[in-house]
C-alpha positions as CSV (number, residue, x, y, z in Angstrom):
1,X,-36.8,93.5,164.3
2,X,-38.8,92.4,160.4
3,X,-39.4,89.1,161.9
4,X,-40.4,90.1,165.6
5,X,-43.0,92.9,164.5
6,X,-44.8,90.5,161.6
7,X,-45.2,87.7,164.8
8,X,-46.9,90.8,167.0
9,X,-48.9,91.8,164.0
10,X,-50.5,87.9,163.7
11,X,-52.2,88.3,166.9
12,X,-52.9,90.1,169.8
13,X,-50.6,90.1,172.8
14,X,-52.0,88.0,175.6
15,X,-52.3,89.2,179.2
16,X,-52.9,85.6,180.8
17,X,-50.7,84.4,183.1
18,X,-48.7,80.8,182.6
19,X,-51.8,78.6,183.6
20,X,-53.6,80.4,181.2
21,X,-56.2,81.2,183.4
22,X,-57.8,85.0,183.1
23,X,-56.9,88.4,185.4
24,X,-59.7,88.0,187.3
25,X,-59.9,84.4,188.3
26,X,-56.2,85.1,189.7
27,X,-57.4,88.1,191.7
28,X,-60.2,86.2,193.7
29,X,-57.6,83.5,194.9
30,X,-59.5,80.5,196.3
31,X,-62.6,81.7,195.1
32,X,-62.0,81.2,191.8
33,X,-63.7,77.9,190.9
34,X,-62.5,77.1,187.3
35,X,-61.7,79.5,184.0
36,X,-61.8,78.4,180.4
37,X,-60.7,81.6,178.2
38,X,-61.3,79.6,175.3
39,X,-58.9,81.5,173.4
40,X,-56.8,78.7,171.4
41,X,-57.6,77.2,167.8
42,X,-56.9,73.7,169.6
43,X,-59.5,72.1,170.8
44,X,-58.8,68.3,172.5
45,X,-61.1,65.6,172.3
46,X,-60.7,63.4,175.4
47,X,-62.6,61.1,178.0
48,X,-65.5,59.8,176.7
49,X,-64.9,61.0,173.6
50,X,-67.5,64.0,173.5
51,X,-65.3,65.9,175.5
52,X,-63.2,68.7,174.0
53,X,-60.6,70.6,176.2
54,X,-59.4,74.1,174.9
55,X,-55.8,73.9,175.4
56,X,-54.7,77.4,176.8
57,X,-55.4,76.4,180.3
58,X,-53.4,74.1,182.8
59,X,-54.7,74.6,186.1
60,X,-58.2,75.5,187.6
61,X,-60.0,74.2,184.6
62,X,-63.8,73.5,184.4
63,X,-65.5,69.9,183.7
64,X,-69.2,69.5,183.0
65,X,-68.8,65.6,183.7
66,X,-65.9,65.1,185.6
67,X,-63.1,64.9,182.8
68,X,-60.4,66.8,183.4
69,X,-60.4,69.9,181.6
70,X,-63.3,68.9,179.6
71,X,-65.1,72.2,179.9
72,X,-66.9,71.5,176.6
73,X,-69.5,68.8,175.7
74,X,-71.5,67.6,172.8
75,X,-74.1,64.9,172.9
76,X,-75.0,64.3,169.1
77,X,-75.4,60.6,169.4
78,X,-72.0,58.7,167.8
79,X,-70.3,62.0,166.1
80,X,-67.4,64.0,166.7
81,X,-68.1,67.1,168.8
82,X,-65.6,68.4,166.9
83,X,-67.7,68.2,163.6
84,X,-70.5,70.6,165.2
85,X,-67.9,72.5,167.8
86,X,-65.1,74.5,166.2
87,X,-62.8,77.2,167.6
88,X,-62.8,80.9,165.0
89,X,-61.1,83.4,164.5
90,X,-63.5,85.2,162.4
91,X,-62.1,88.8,162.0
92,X,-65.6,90.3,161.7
93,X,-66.5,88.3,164.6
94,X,-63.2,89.7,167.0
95,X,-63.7,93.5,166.4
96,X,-67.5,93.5,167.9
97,X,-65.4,93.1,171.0
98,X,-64.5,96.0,172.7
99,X,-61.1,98.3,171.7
100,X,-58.0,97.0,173.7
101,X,-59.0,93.4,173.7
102,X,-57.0,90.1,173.8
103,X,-59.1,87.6,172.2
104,X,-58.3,85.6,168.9
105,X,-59.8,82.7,169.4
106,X,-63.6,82.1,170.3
107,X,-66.1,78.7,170.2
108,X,-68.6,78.3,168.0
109,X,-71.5,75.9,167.1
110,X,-72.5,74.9,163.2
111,X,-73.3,77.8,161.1
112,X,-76.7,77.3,160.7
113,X,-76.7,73.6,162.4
114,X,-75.5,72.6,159.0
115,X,-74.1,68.6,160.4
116,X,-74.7,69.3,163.5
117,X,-78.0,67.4,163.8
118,X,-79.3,69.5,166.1
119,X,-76.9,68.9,168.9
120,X,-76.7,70.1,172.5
121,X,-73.6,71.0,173.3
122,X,-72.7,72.7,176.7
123,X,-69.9,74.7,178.1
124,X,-69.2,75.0,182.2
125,X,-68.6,73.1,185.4
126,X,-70.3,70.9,187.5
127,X,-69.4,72.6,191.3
128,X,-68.2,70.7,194.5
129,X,-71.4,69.7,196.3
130,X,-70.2,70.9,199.8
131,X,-68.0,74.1,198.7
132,X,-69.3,77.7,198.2
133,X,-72.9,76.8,199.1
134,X,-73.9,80.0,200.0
135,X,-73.2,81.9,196.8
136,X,-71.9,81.2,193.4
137,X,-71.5,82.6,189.8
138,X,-70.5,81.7,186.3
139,X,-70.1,84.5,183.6
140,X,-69.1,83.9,180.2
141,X,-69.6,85.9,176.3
142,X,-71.8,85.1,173.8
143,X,-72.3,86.2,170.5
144,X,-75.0,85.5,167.8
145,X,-73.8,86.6,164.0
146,X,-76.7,89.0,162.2
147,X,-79.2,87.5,160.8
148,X,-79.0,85.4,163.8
149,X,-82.7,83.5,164.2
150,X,-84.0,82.6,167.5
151,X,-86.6,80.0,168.4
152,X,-89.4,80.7,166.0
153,X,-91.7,77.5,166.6
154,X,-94.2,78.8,163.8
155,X,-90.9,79.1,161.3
156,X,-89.7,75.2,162.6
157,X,-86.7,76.6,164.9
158,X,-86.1,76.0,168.5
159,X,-82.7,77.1,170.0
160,X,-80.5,79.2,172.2
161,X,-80.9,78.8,175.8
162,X,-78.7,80.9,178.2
163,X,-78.4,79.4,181.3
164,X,-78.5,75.6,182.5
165,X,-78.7,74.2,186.0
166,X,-81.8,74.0,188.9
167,X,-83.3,76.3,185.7
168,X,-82.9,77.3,182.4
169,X,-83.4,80.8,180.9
170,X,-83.8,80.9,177.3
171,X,-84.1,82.8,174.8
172,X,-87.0,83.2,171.9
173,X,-88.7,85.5,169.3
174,X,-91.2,88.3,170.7
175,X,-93.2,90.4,168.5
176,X,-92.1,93.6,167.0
177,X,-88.5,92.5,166.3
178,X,-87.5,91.9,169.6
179,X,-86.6,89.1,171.8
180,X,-87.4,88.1,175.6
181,X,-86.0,85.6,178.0
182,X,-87.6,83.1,179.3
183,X,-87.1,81.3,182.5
184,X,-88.1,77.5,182.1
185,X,-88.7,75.8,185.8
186,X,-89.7,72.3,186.5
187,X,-89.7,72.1,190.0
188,X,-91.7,69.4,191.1
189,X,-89.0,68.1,193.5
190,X,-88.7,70.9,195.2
191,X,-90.3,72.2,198.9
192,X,-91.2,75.6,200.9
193,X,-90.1,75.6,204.5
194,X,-93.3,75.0,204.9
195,X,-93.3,71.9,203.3
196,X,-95.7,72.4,200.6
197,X,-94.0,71.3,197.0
198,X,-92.7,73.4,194.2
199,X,-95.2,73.9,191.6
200,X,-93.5,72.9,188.3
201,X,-93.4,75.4,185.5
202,X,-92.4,76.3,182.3
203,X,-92.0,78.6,179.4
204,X,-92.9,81.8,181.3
205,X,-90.9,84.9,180.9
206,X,-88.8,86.6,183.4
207,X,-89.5,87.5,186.6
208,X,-89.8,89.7,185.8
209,X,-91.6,89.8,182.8
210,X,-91.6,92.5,181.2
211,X,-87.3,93.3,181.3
212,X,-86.4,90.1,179.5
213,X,-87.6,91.8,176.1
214,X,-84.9,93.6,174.0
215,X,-84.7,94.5,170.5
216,X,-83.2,91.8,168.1
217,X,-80.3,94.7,167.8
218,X,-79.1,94.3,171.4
219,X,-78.4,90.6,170.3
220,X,-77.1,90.4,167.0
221,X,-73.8,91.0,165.9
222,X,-73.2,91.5,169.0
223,X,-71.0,90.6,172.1
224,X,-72.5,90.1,174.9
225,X,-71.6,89.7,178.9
226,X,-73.8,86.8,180.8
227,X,-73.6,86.0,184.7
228,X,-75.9,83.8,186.5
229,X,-75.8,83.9,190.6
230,X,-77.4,81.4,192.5
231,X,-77.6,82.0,196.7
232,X,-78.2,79.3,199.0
233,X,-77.3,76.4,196.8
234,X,-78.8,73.5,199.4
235,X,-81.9,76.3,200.2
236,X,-83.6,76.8,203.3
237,X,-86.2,78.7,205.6
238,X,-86.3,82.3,204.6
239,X,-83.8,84.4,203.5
240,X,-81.8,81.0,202.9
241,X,-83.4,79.7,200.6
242,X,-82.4,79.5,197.0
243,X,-82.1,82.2,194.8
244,X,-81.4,82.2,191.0
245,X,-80.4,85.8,188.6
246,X,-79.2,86.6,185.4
247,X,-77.3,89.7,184.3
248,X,-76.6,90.4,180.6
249,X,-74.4,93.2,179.4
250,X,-74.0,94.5,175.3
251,X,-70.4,95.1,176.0
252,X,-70.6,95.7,172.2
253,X,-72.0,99.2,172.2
254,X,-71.2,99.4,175.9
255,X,-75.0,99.7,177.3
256,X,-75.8,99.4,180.5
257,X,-76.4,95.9,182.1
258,X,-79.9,95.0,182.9
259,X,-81.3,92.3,185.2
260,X,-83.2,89.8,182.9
261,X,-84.0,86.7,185.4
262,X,-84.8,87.2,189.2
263,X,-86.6,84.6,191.2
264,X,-87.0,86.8,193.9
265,X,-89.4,88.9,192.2
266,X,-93.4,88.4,192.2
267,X,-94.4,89.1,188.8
268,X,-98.2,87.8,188.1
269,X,-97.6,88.3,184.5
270,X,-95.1,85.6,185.1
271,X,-96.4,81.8,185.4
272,X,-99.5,80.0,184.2
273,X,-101.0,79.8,187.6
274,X,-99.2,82.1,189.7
275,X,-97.1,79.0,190.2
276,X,-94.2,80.9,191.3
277,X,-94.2,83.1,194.4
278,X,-91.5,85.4,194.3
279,X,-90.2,83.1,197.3
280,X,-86.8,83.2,199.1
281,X,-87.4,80.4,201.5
282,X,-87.1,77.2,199.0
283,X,-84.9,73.9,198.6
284,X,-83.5,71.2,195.7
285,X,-83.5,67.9,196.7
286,X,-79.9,68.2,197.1
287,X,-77.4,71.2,196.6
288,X,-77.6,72.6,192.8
289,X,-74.2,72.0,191.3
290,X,-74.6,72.4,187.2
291,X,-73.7,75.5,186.2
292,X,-73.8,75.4,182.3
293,X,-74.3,77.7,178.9
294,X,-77.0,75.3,177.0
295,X,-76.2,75.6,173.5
296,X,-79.4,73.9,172.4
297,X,-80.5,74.1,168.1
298,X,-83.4,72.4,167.1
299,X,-84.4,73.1,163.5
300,X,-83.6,75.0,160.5
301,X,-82.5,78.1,162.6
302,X,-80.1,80.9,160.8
303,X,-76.9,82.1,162.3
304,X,-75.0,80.3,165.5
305,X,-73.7,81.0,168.6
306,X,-70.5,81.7,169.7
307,X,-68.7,82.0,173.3
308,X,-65.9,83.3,175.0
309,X,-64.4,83.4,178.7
310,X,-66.3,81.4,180.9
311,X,-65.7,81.4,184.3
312,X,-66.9,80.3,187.8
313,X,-66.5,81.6,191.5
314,X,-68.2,80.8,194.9
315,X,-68.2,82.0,198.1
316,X,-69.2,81.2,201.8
317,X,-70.9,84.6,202.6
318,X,-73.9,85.9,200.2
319,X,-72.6,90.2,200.1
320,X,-73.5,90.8,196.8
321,X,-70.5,89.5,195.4
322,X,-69.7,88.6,191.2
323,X,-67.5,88.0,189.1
324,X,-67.9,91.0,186.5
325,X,-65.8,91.6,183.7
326,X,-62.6,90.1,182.1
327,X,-59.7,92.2,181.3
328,X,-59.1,90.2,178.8
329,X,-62.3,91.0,176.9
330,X,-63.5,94.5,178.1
331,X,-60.5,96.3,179.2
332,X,-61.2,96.1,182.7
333,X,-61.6,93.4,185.5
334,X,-64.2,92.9,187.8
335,X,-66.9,95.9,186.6
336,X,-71.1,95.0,186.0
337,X,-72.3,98.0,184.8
338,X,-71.8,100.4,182.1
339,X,-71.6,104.7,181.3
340,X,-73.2,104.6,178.1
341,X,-77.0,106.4,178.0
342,X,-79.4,104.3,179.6
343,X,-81.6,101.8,177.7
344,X,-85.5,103.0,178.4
345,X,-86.7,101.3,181.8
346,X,-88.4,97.7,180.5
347,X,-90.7,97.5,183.6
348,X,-90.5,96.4,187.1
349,X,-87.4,94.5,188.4
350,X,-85.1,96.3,185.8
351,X,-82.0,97.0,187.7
352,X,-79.4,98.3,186.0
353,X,-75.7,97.9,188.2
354,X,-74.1,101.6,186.9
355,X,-70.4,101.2,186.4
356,X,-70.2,99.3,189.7
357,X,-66.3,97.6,190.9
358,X,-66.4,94.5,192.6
359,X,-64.3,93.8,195.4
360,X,-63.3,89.9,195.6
């Protein structure tokens, strides 16, 4: 009984089942694309060599380039991901998750890039191009120490993006002590079913603008919930055309989630040139299939980023369907929103999901 209770007291009891694969990716069956819980202390290099597979999953795991199980990548020229990319068990870290968890293990980059030359690394899955066109997801955790600094181009740093794929939304310092996201577009290739081209964009917050701004408290030293949906995948004549949103969560002090990134919004704060319309009705030149956290840190920036449970789902009907939260992490599977008092309203397009259950 000595030896059996000092093993429980080690660690937290896990709830996955034997692929290792979370609660909620089991409950959605067929729809679940690929889960990476990330929660091991063994990381595997493999393939080309830049790949690192986290080890507590056997079936349904992600690849960003076709390795098997390679759900992580760093590009740093010749050098070991595993120099810059390192699984933690900070205890600090693990109780800014919520009460009831079952994480001990998270991924981190290089505290403050020390030898990590800057790298990229990324974390997801590159989706079947003919499967779940119509509607996909990935959700994953993320967590940025305090102190954490985020791209600061006047103080040399350049970092944390959010989302990669037919867009990126990233993340960077805003006056008064806040942050914002912005969504970075370059479109060029892309066409209304009208015919006339994408304009190409970049660096513009939102849309909607003015949501994407939070205090620097709702991001560090904190845990927080991410899930990007994408409709329409190949695009098309309006309402089929492609669609990209982002969702973020503080799962840490349990506020609501808020809508930071919606294309489908006409902002004209948003865009150089009014470049982007709001539109429904657009299309890729082929079906978008990256679906990837972009750990990008360029410069002398403070802190690092951490992640946990990443996960992707598709479907062949667009009803409004994600993927929501783990069990493993929160408590509970498959909820968006929150009951906690409601951050103030951030402007137009803020949309917070209350306490909503997903059905698969």
């Amino acid at each position: 009984m000595l030896v059996t209770f000092s093993m429980l007291s080690m660690g937290k009891v896990y709830a996955y089942n034997a692929t290792g694969n979370e609660d909620r990716c089991e409950s959605l069956g067929a729809n679940c694309v690929c889960s990476e819980p990330m929660n091991t202390g063994n990381l595997v290099l493999k393939g080309n060599q830049y790949n690192l597979d986290p080890t507590d999953t056997t079936a349904k795991e992600c690849s960003v380039d076709g390795v098997p199980g390679g759900a992580i990548v760093g590009n740093n020229g010749s050098s070991n991901p595993a120099d810059f990319i390192v699984a933690d068990n900070n205890s600090g870290v693990l109780a800014a998750l919520p009460s009831g968890n079952v994480v001990n293990w998270y991924v981190r980059g290089a505290k403050d890039n020390v030898g990590s030359s800057y790298a990229i690394f990324f974390v997801g899955h590159i989706a079947d191009q003919a499967k779940y066109l119509k509607r996909f997801a990935w959700r994953y955790y993320v967590y940025h120490p305090p102190g954490n600094q985020f791209t600061d181009k006047a103080a040399g740093c350049s970092n944390t993006k959010w989302a990669q794929g037919p867009v990126t939304s990233s993340i960077t310092a805003a006056p008064n002590n806040s942050a914002s996201i912005n969504n970075y577009a370059q479109w060029n290739n892309w066409t209304y079913a009208n015919g006339t081209k994408v304009v190409g964009d970049c660096c513009w917050a939102g849309p909607p603008n003015k949501n994407a701004v939070q205090p620097m408290s709702f991001f560090n030293g904190k845990w927080l919930r991410v899930e990007g949906i994408v409709t329409n995948r190949a695009g098309g004549a309006s309402p089929n055309g492609f669609t990209f949103k982002v969702y973020m969560k503080n799962i840490t002090d349990g506020t609501p989630e808020i809508k930071v990134v919606d294309t489908t919004i006409y902002d004209p704060g948003v865009g150089p040139n009014s470049g982007w319309l709001g539109a429904d009705d657009v299309t890729p030149p082929s079906a978008v299939r990256n679906f990837f956290i972009n750990n990008y840190r360029e410069g002398d920036c403070k802190g690092y980023r951490a992640m946990s449970h990443y996960m992707a789902a598709g479907w062949d009907t667009d009803n409004g369907q994600r993927i929501g939260s783990a069990k493993e992490v929160e408590g509970v599977m498959g909820q968006t929103g929150g009951t906690a008092t409601l951050l103030p309203n951030p402007g137009a397009g803020w949309d917070p999901q209350p306490n909503a259950s997903m059905s698969p």
